[in-house]
C-alpha positions as CSV (number, residue, x, y, z in Angstrom):
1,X,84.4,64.9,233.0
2,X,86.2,65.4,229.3
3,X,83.7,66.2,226.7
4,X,85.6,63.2,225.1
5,X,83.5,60.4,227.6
6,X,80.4,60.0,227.0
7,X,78.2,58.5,230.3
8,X,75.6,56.0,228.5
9,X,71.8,56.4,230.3
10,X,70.4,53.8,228.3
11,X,70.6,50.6,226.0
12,X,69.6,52.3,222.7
13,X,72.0,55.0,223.5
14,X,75.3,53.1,223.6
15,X,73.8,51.1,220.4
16,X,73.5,54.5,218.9
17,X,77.0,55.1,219.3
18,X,78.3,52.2,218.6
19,X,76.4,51.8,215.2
20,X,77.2,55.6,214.4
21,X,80.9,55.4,214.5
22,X,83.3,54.1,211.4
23,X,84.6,51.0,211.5
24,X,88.0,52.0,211.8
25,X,87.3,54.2,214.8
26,X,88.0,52.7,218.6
27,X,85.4,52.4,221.3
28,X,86.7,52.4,224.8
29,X,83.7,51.3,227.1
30,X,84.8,51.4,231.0
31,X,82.8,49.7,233.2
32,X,82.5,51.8,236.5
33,X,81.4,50.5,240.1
34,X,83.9,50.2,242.4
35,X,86.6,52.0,244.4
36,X,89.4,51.2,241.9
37,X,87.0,52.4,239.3
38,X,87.3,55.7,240.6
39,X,91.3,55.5,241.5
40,X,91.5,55.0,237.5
41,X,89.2,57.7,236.2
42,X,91.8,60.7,236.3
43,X,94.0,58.5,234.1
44,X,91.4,58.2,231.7
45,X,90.4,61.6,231.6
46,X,93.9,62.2,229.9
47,X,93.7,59.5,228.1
48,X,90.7,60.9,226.7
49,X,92.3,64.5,226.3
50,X,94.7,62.4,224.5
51,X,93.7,60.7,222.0
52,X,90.8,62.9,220.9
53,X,89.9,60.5,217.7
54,X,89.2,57.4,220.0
55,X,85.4,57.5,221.5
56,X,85.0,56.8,225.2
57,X,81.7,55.8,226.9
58,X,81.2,55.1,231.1
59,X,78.8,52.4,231.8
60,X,77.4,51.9,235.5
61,X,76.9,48.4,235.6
62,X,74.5,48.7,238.6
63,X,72.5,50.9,236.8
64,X,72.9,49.1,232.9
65,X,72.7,45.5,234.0
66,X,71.5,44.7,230.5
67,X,74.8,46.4,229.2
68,X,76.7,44.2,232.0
69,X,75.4,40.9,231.0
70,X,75.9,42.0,227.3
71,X,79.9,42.4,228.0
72,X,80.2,39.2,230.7
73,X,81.6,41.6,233.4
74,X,83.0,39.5,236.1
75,X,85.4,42.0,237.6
76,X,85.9,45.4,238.2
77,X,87.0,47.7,236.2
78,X,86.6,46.4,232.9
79,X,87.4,47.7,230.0
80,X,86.5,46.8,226.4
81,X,88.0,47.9,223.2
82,X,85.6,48.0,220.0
83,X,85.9,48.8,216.7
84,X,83.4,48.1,214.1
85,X,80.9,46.9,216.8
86,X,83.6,44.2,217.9
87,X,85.0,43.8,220.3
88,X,89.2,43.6,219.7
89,X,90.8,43.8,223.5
90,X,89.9,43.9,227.2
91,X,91.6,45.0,230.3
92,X,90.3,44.3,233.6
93,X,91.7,45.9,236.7
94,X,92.4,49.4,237.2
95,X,96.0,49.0,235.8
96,X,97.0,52.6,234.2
97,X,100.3,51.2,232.2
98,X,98.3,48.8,230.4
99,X,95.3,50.9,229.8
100,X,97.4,53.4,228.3
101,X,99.1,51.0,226.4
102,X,96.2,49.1,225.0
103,X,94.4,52.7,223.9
104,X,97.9,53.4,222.4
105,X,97.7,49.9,220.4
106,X,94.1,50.3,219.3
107,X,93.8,53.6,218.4
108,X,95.0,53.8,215.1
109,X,96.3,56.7,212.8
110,X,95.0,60.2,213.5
111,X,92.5,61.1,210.9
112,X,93.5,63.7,208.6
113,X,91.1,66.3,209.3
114,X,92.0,66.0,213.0
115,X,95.1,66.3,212.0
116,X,94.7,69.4,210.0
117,X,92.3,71.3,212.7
118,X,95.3,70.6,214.7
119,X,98.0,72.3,213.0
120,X,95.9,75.1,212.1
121,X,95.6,76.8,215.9
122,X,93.7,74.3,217.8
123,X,95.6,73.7,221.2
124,X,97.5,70.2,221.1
125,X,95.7,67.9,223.8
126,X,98.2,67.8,226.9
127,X,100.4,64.5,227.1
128,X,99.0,61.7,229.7
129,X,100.3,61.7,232.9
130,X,103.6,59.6,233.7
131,X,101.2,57.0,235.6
132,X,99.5,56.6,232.5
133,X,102.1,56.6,230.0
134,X,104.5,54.8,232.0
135,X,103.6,50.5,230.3
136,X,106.5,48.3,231.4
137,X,108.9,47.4,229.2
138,X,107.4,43.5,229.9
139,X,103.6,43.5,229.3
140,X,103.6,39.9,231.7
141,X,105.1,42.6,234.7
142,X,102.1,44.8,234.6
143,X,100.2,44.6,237.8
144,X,96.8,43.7,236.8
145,X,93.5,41.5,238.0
146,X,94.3,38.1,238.0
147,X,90.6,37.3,237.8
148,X,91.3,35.5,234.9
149,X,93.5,33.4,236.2
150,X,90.7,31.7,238.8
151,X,89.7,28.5,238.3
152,X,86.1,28.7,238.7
153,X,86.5,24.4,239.7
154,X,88.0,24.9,243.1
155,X,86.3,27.8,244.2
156,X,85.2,26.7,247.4
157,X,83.9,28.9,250.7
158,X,83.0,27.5,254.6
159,X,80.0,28.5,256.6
160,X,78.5,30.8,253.5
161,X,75.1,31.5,253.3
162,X,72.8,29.3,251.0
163,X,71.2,32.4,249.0
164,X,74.2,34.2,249.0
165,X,77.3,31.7,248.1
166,X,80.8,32.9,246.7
167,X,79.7,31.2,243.4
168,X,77.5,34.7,242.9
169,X,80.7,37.0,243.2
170,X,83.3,35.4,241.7
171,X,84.3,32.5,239.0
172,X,81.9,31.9,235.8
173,X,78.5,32.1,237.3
174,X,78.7,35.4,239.1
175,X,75.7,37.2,239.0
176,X,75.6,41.4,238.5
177,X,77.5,44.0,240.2
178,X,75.7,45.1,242.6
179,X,72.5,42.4,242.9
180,X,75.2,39.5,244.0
181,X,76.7,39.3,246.9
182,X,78.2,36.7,249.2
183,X,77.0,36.3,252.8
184,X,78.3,34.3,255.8
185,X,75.4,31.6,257.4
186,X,75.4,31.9,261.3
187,X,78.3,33.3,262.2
188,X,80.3,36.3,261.0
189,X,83.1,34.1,259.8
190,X,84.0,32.7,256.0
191,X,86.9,30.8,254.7
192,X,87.2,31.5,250.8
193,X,89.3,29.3,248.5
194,X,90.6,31.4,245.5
195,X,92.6,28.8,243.1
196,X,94.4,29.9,239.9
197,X,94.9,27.7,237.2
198,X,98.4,28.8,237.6
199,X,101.2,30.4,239.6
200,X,100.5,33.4,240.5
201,X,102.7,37.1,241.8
202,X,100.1,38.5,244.4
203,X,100.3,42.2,245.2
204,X,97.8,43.6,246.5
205,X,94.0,42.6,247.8
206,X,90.9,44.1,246.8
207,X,87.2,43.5,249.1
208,X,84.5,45.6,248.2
209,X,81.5,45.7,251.0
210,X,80.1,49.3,250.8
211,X,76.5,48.7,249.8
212,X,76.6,47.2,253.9
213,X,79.9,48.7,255.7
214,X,78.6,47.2,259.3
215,X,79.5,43.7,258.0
216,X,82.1,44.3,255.7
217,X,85.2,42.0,256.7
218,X,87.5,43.6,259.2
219,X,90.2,41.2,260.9
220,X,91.3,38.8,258.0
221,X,94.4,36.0,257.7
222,X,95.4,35.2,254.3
223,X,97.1,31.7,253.8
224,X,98.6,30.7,250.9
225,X,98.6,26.7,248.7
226,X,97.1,24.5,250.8
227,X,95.3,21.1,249.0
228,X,92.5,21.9,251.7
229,X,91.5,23.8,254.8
230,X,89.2,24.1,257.9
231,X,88.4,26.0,260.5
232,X,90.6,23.9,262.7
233,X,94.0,24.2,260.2
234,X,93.6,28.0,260.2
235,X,94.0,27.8,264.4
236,X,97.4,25.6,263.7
237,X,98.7,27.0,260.3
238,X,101.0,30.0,259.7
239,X,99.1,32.6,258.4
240,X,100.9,34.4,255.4
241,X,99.4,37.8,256.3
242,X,97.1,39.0,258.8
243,X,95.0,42.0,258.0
244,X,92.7,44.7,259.9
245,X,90.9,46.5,257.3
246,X,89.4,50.1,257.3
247,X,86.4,51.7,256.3
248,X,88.4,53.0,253.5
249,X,89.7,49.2,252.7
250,X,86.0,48.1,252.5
251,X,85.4,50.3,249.7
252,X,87.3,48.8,247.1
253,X,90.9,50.5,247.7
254,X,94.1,48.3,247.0
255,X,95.3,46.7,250.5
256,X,98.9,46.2,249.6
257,X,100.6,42.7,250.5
258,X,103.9,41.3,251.6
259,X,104.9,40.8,248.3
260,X,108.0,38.6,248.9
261,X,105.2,36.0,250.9
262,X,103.3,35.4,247.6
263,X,105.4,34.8,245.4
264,X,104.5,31.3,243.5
265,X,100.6,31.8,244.8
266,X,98.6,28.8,243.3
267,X,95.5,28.6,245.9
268,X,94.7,32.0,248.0
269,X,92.5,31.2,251.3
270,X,90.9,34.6,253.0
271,X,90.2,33.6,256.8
272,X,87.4,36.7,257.8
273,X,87.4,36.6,261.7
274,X,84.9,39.2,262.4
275,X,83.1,42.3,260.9
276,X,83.1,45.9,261.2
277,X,80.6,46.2,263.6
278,X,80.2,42.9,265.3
279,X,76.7,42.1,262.7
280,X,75.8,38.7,263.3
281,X,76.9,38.1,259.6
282,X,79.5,39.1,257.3
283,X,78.6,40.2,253.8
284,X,81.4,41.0,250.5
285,X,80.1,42.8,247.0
286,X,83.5,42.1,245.3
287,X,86.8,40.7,245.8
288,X,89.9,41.2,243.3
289,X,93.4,40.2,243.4
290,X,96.1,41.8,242.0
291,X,99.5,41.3,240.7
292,X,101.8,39.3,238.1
293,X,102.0,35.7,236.6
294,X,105.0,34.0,238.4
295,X,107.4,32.4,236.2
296,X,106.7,28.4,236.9
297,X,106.3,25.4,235.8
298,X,103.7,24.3,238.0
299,X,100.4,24.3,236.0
300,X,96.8,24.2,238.1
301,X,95.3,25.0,241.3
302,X,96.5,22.4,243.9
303,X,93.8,19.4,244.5
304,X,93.2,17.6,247.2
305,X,95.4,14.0,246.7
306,X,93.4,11.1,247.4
307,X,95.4,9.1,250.3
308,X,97.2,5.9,249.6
């Protein structure tokens, strides 16, 4: 790990930090956890290399729930830019463009005695890599978590388990990374009904189930603004995208999409057939969607129209 991240163990020892550093001075916290989490951290090591003058901390949210519930981390990665014990930006999704361009907007002026230890021997830090310096030239392109965009309302999920509901992964009442999970009732099966609060580019699909990889999803069918669905419609209805996932899949990597099938994405339903190893239920840590805000004038997650 660069010397330049710091991994907190405790509480008091991010407060520390944070109290000891100048209020000019940027604080780059990432929130670790999940597969993408990891995908991301080479990037930031650079980044780190980098821009020696900004301070970067890890937090393990499993391990640092207090930290967690401090920040309001509802998805993974998440990162959060402070300066002067404030917190000025926040980037969540493991989305190397915009984390190199949100460090490169924060960071400020080179002080002048890290300038001047510079140019008198010490080796320059070595330029980020061209995944990390690449930002696109439209900040709205960026492919990034569209958590955000999820309107906690219409988040609705068949057949899951009383204790253990989608309400405790995703939308405003998620509970900690880690502790919260949602679990499927008597069967292995769940239909989960992700709607944005607008139009939506989706990418690529992220299901995290590695704390219990025997029922982590494994055949899946992704359907795409409907007002409402069953069990029954998903028999009948076109799926957009069917889906066998891998034990590598379960564990947080990116499952890629048919891009040109989600284009103008208001309501995302995840059909999960069966498990990984036929476990009488089916049980998901995470799930994060990736990709763009479409250009539309459609506003809100479809509703369900009362009939006439």
């Amino acid at each position: 790990m660069s010397p330049n991240i710091t991994e907190i163990q405790s509480t008091s020892q991010y407060d520390e930090i944070a109290r000891s550093l100048p209020t000019t001075q940027l604080l780059v916290i990432d929130q670790t956890w999940c597969g993408p989490c990891h995908a991301i951290a080479p990037v930031l090591e650079q980044l780190a290399g980098t821009y020696k003058h900004v301070r970067f901390v890890k937090v393990d949210v499993d391990r640092q729930a207090a930290l967690a519930q401090r920040f309001q981390i509802r998805a993974m990665p998440t990162f959060k830019f402070i300066r002067g014990n404030r917190e000025v930006d926040e980037l969540r999704g493991a989305s190397p463009p915009q984390l190199s361009a949100l460090i490169a907007r924060h960071a400020g002026p080179v002080p002048a005695s890290s300038a001047a230890s510079s140019s008198s021997g010490a080796k320059p830090a070595s330029p980020p890599s061209a995944a990390a310096k690449a930002a696109p030239a439209n900040p709205a392109d960026a492919i990034v978590s569209l958590l955000p965009q999820v309107s906690t309302r219409g988040l609705v999920c068949l057949n899951e388990s009383k204790d253990h509901p989608l309400s405790s992964i995703l939308g405003s009442g998620a509970g900690p990374k880690g502790r919260s999970w949602l679990e499927s009732d008597v069967d292995p099966e769940l239909l989960i009904t992700i709607p944005f609060n607008e139009a939506v580019k989706l990418k690529s699909i992220s299901i995290f189930s590695g704390v219990s990889p025997a029922q982590a999803p494994k055949d899946i069918k992704l359907f795409i603004n409907h007002a409402a669905l069953d069990f029954g419609d998903t028999e009948t209805l076109p799926a957009a995208q069917e889906l066998t996932l891998t034990e590598a899949d379960i564990r947080g990597e990116r499952v890629d999409l048919r891009f040109v099938r989600f284009q103008n994405v208001r309501s995302l339903h995840i059909l999960v057939k069966s498990n990984q190893e036929d476990e009488e239920t089916t049980r998901i840590d995470s799930i994060d969607v990736f990709g763009t805000i479409a250009q539309s004038t459609e506003k809100g997650p479809l509703v369900a129209q009362p009939e006439e």
